[in-house]
N, C-alpha and C positions, 0 to 999 in steps of 0.2 A: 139721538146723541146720548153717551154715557152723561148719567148727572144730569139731566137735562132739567130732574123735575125740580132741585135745589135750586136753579136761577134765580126762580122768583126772589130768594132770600138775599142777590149778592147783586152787586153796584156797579157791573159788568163793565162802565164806561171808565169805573176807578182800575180795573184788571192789564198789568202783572203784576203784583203785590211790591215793597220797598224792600220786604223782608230777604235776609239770606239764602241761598241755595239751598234748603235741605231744612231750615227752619222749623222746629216743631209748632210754632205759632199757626203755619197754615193747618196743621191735620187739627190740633184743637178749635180753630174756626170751622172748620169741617165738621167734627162732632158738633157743635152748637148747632150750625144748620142743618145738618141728621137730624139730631131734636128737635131740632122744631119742627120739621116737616113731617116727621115720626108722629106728633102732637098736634099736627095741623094747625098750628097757630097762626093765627091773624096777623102778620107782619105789622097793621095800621093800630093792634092792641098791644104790643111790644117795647118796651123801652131801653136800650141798652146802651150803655154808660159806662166811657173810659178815663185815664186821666193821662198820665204821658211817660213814655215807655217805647220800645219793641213791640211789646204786645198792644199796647193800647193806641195803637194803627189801626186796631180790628174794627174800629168801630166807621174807619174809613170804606170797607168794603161791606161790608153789613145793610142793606135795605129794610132798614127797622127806622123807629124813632129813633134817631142815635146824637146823642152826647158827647164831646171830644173834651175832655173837661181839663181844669188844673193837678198838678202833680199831684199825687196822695191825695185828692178830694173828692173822687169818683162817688165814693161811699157817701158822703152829705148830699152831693149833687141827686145820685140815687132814690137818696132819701126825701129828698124835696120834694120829686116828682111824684112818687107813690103816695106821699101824704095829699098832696095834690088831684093824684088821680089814682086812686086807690083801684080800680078798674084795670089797670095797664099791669101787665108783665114785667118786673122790673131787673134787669140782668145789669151786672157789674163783672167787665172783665178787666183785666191789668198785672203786671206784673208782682213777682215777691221783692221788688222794692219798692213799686209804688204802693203796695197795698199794707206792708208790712214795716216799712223804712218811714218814711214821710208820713203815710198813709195810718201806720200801725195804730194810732188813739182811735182814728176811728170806726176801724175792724173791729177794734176791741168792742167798743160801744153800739154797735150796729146788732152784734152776737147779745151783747146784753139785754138790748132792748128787744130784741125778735121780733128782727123787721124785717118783714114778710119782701124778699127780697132773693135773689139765686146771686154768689159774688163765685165767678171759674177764676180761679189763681194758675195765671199760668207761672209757673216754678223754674227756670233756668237756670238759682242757685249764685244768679251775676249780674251785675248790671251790664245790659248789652248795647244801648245805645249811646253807651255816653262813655263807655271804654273800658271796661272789662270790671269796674272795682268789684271789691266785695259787697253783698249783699246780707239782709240778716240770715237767708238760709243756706249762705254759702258753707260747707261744710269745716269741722275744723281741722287746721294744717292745709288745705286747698291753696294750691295758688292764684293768685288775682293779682292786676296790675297797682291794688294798693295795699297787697299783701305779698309781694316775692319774693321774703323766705315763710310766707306758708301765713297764713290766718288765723292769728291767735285766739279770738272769739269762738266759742260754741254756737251754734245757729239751730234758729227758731223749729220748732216741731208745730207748724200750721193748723193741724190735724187739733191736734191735743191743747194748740191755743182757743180755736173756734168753738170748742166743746166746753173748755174751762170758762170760756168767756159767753157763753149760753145760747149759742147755734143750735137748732133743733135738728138740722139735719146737715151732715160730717161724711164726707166719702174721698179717696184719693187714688189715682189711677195715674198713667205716662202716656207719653203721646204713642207709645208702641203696641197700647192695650188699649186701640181703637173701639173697638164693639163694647169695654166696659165705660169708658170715657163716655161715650154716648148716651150708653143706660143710667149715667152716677146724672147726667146734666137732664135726664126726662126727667128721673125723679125728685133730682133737686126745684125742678121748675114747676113739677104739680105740689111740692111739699108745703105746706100753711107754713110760714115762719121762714125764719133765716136761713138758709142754703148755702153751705159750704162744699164749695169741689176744685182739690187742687188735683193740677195734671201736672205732674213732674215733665219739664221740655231738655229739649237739648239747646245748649249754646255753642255750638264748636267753634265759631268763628274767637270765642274772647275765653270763656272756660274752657274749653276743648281745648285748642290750643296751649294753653297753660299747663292743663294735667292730662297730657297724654291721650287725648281723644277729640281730632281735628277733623277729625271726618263722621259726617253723620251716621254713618253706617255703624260705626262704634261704638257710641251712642244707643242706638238699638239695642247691638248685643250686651251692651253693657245694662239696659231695663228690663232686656228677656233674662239673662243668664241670673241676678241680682233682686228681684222681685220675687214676692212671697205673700199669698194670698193671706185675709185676715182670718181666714178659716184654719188655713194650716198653721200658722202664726202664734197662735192660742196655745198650741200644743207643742211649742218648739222652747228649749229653754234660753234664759234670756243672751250669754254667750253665743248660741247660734244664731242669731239676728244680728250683732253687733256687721254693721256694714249692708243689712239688708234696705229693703224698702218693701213696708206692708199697703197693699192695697185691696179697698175693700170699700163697702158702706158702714162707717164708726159709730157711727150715730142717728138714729131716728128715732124721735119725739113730735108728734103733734098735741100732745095734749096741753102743753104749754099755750097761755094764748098771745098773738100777737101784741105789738102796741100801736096799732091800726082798731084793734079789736078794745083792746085795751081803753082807748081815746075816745071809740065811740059809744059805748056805755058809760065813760064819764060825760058826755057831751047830754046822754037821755036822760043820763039823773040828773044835769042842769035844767035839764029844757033847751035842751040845741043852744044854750050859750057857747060851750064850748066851740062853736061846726064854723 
């Protein structure tokens, strides 16, 4: 059978998913379990961890250690566990409202600390489960059901918050640029330190609708025709970007050391008081 060898990863008695028709959520669950299988990981050394959302359903169909956590807290919850069991895989997935809205203090803080950790931001620019509002990376002028004449606010630049805020490792991709989405979540997941990878999704059902791209298919053409590698990007002046989206790996640092790593060398200069 096509896929056959990814089962092991997926909850098969949880299957047809809640999500919408055409949902970019499913292909980024897809890439996750590409990676992992790509990395042969040990589903029973895995921990993944969501909070409440569209996306953070994912952790419903996932045969991992999985976490269904509170709004915006995915990240502490995350972090407990790894401090806990430093040995485990520790994956955070969730939306750009749960992660950035609610959740935003402690993204910040999680980058700061460089904690050894992978967070996939799925990005659909809205909030989709709870009816359409704006989100912080909703674009500006966009329309949303708590914006209809247009969204006054500028929205957040994920990429360039994660980096400011001390992520070691920064990459961003769409759910149409399969094969890199794949490759940004292996590397994120072998990287020492904090992991940032957002996949820009489609919302058609609540954004879509709104401006002009109800159907998934538009969507698409609208990340293939719109996207612009960070390679070429570099060399493009800044007007010609204005509307684009660069995708790439932004950032990678391991020399920075964790605060796993960090904790346990203060823990030897005590004498394991610390442990």
């Amino acid at each position: 059978m096509p896929n056959q060898k990814y089962f092991e990863y997926v909850r098969k008695d949880r299957l047809p998913n809640v999500w919408c028709p055409g949902c970019g959520n499913g292909i980024i669950m897809k890439s996750f379990i590409e990676a992992a299988y790509n990395l042969k990981l040990d589903k029973n050394k895995v921990a993944v961890v969501s909070g409440i959302g569209c996306s953070s359903r994912v952790t419903g169909y996932l045969d991992f250690n999985t976490l269904h956590t509170l709004h915006g807290r995915a990240i502490p919850f995350a972090t407990g566990v790894k401090l806990a069991r430093p040995d485990l895989e520790v994956v955070v997935m969730g939306g750009d409202g749960d992660m950035l809205a609610i959740g935003g203090n402690h993204f910040i803080h999680a980058c700061r600390r460089n904690m050894d950790m992978t967070v996939i931001l799925f990005n659909n620019t809205i909030y989709g489960m709870t009816g359409g509002q704006y989100s912080p990376t909703t674009p500006h002028e966009a329309i949303a059901s708590t914006a209809p004449y247009g969204n006054l606010e500028n929205n957040f630049d994920p990429v360039k918050m994660a980096i400011s805020s001390g992520a070691t490792y920064v990459a961003r991709s769409t759910v149409y640029h399969y094969t890199q989405s794949v490759k940004y979540i292996e590397n994120a997941i072998k990287h020492k330190g904090m992991s940032v990878v957002e996949i820009l999704s489609n919302c058609h059902t609540y954004f879509g609708r709104y401006n002009g791209m109800s159907k998934p298919a538009q969507f698409m053409e609208y990340f293939k025709k719109n996207v612009v590698t960070l390679s070429k990007a570099k060399n493009m002046p800044h007007e010609e970007l204005e509307g684009k989206i660069v995708i790439g790996e932004f950032y990678n640092n391991e020399s920075k050391k964790t605060y796993l790593e960090l904790y346990e060398e203060l823990s030897r200069e005590l004498g394991g008081v610390a442990k």
